[in-house]
C-alpha positions as CSV (number, residue, x, y, z in Angstrom):
1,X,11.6,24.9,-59.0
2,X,11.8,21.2,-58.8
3,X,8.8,19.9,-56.7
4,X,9.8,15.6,-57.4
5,X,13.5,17.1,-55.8
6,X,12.6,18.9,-53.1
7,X,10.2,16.0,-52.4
8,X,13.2,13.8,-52.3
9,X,15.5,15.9,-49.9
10,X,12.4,16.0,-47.1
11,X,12.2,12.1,-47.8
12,X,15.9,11.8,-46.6
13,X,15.5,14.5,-44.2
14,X,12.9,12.9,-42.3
15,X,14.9,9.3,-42.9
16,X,17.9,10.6,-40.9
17,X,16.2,12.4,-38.0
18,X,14.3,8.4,-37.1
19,X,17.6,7.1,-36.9
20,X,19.3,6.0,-33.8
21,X,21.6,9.6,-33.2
22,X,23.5,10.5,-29.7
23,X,22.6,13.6,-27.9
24,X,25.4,14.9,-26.4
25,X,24.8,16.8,-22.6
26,X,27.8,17.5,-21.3
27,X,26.4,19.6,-18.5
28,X,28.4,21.7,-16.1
29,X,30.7,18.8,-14.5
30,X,34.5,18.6,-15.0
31,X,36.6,21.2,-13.0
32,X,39.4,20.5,-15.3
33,X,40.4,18.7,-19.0
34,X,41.3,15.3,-17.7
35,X,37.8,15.0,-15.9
36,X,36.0,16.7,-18.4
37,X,37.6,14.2,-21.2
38,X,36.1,11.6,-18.8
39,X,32.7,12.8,-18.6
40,X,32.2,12.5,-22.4
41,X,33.0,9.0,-22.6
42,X,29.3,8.5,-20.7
43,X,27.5,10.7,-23.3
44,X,24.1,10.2,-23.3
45,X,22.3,8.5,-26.2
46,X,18.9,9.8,-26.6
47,X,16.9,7.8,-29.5
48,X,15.7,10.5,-31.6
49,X,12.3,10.3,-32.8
50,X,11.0,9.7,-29.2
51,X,8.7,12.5,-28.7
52,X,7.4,13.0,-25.1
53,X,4.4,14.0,-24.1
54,X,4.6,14.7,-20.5
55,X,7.8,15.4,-18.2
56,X,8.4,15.5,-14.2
57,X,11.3,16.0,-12.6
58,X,12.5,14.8,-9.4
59,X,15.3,15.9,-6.8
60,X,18.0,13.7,-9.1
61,X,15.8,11.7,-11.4
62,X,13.8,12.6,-14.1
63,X,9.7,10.6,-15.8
64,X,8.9,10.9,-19.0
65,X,5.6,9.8,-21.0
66,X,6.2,9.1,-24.5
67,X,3.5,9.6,-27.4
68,X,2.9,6.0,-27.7
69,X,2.4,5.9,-23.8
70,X,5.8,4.3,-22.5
71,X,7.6,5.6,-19.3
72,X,11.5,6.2,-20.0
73,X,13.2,6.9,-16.4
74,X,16.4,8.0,-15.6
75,X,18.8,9.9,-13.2
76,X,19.3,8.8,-10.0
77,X,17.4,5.4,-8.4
78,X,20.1,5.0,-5.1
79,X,16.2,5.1,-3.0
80,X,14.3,3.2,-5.7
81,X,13.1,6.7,-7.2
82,X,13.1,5.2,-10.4
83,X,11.1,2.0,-9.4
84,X,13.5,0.0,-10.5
85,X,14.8,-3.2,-8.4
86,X,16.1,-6.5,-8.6
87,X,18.2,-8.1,-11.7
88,X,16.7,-4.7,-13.4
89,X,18.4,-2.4,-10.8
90,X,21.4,0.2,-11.4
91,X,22.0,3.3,-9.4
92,X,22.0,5.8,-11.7
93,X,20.3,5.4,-15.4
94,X,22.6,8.2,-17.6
95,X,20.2,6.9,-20.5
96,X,16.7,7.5,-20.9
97,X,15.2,3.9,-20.3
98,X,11.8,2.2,-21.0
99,X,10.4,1.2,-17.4
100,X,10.8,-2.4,-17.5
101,X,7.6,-3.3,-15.2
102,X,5.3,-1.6,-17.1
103,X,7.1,-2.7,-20.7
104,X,6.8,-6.1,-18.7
105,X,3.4,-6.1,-18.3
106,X,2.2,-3.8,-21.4
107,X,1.0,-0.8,-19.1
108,X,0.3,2.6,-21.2
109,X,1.3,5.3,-18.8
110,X,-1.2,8.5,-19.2
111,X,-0.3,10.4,-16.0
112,X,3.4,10.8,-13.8
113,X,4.4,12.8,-11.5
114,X,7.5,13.0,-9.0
115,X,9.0,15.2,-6.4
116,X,11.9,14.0,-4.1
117,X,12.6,10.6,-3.5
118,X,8.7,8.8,-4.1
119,X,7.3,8.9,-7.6
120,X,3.6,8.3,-8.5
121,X,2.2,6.7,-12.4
122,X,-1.3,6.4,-13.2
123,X,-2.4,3.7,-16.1
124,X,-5.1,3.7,-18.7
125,X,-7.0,1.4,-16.7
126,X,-7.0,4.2,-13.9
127,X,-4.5,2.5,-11.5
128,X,-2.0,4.3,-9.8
129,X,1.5,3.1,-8.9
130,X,3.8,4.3,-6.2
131,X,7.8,3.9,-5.4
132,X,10.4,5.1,-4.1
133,X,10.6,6.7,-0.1
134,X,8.3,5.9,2.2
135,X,10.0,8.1,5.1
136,X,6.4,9.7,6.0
137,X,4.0,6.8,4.9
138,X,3.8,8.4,1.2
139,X,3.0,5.4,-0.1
140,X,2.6,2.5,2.4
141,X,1.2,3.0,6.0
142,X,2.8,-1.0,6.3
143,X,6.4,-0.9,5.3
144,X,9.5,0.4,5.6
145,X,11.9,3.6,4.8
146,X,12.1,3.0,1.3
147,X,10.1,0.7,-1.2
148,X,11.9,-1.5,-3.4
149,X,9.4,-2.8,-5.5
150,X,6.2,-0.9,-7.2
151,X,3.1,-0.7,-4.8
152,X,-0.5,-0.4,-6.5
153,X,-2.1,2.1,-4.7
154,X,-6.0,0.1,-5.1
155,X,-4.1,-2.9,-3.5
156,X,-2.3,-1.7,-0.6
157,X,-5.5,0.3,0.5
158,X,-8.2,-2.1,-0.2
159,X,-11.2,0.4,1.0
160,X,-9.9,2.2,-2.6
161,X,-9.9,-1.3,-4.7
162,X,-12.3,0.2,-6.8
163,X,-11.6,3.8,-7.3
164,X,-10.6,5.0,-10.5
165,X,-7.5,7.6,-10.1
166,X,-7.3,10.2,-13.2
167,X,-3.7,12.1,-11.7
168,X,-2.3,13.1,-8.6
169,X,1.4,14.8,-7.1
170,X,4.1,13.8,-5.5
171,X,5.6,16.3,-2.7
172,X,8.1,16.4,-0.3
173,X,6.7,13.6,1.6
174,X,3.2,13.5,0.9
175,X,0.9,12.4,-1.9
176,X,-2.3,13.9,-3.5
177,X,-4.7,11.9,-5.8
178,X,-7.9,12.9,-8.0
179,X,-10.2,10.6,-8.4
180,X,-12.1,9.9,-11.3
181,X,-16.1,9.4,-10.7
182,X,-16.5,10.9,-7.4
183,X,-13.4,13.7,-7.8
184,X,-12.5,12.7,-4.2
185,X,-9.2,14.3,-3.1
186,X,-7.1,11.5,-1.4
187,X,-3.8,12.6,0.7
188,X,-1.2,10.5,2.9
189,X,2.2,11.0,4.0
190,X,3.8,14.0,5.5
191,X,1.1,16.3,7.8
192,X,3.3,18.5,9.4
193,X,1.7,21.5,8.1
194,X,-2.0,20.3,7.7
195,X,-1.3,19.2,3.7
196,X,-3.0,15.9,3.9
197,X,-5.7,16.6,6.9
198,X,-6.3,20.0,7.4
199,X,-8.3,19.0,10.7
200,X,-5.3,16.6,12.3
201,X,-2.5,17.5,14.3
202,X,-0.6,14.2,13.7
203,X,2.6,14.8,11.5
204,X,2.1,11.5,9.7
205,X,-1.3,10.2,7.8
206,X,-0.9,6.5,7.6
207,X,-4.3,5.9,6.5
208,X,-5.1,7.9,3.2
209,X,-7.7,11.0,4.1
210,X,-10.5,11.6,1.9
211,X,-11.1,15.7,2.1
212,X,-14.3,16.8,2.7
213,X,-15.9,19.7,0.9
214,X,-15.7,21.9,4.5
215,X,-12.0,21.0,4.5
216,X,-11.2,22.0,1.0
217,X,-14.1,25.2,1.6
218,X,-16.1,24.3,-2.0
219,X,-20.0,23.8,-2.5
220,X,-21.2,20.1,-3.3
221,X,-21.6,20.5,-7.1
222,X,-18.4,22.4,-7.8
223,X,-15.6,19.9,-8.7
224,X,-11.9,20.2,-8.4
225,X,-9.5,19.5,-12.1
226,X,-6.0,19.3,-10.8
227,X,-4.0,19.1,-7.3
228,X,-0.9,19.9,-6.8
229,X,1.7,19.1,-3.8
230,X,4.7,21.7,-3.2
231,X,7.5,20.7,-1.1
232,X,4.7,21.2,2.5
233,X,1.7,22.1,0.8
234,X,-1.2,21.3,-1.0
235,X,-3.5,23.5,-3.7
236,X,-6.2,22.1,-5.3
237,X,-7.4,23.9,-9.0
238,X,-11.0,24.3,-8.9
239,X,-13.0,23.9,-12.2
């Protein structure tokens, strides 16, 4: 066999695969031709060569993490899911898109997670951003139904300025987050069922709630490596 040939054929192999291509999804919509024809005029184009690293998916929007750290968005963003607003903003993103604030502002994205409407990113430098609903408090005790801009979580609660968040989840309502240094446990949001203070009847946490080892039922020295948040629950992984 000819290894120089063979060598050549990979070479333009490999050339063609980095190149711009569409990825077609036609998914299940169209109940006839006509609208069917009409759907595939808004194929997606998906750069290939992207390779993601980490996925969540929302109730109509979808966060990815690419290798070299970006966050591409897209799906739905009608309740600033996507964390997208002003001159930026569209209601639906059919494309995945680099997040412009953190493109903006050269933020590498190492941790995202999302669940209904309210979506969660932590940094390399350890901060956590929050969007999207705010129904139950899930990410400001201050404002309003739904947030149109990005809240940093160490600014909006300033008893948390310096804590260091390594990942978190986004449920239904409610938000879990995993500190760093201290592994503290952090919830807000939703409390109907007890999943961000076990020991208070209130349905809402404003006020983010720091779980306590007899809450969580651990010893001292054993640490928790992951928490999750279901639609009304919370489980937190032990190490």
């Amino acid at each position: 066999w000819d290894q120089n040939e063979d060598e050549e054929e990979e070479t333009e192999s490999a050339t063609k695969h980095t190149e711009m291509q569409p990825t077609y999804d036609y998914g299940g919509y169209g109940n006839n031709e006509k609208e069917k024809i009409e759907m595939y005029k808004t194929m997606r184009e998906i750069p290939c060569g992207v390779l993601f690293t980490d996925v969540s998916v929302g109730g109509y929007h979808n966060l990815c993490i690419s290798r070299d750290n970006k966050l591409y968005i897209f799906g739905k963003n009608v309740a600033h899911e996507l964390g997208v607003y002003g001159v930026d903003k569209q209601d639906y993103y059919q494309t995945p898109t680099v997040h412009p604030y953190f493109m903006q502002r050269d933020k590498k994205i190492i941790f995202t997670s999302t669940k209904h409407e309210h979506s969660m990113a932590v940094d390399t430098d350890n901060i956590c951003y929050l969007w999207g609903a705010n129904n139950a408090h899930q990410i400001s005790k201050k404002r309003g139904e739904y947030i149109t801009d990005i809240t940093v979580f160490q600014k909006e609660y300033h008893e948390f300025r310096k804590s260091k968040i390594q990942s978190g989840s986004c449920g239904y309502n409610h938000t879990l987050l995993l500190t760093v240094k201290n592994n503290d446990v952090i919830g807000f949001g939703g409390n109907d069922y007890r999943q961000t203070n076990p020991l208070n009847h209130n349905k809402v946490t404003k006020d983010p709630h720091t779980f306590n080892n007899m809450e969580i039922g651990i010893k001292f020295e054993e640490r928790i490596v992951r928490v999750i948040a279901g639609e009304f629950t919370s489980v937190l992984i032990q190490q």
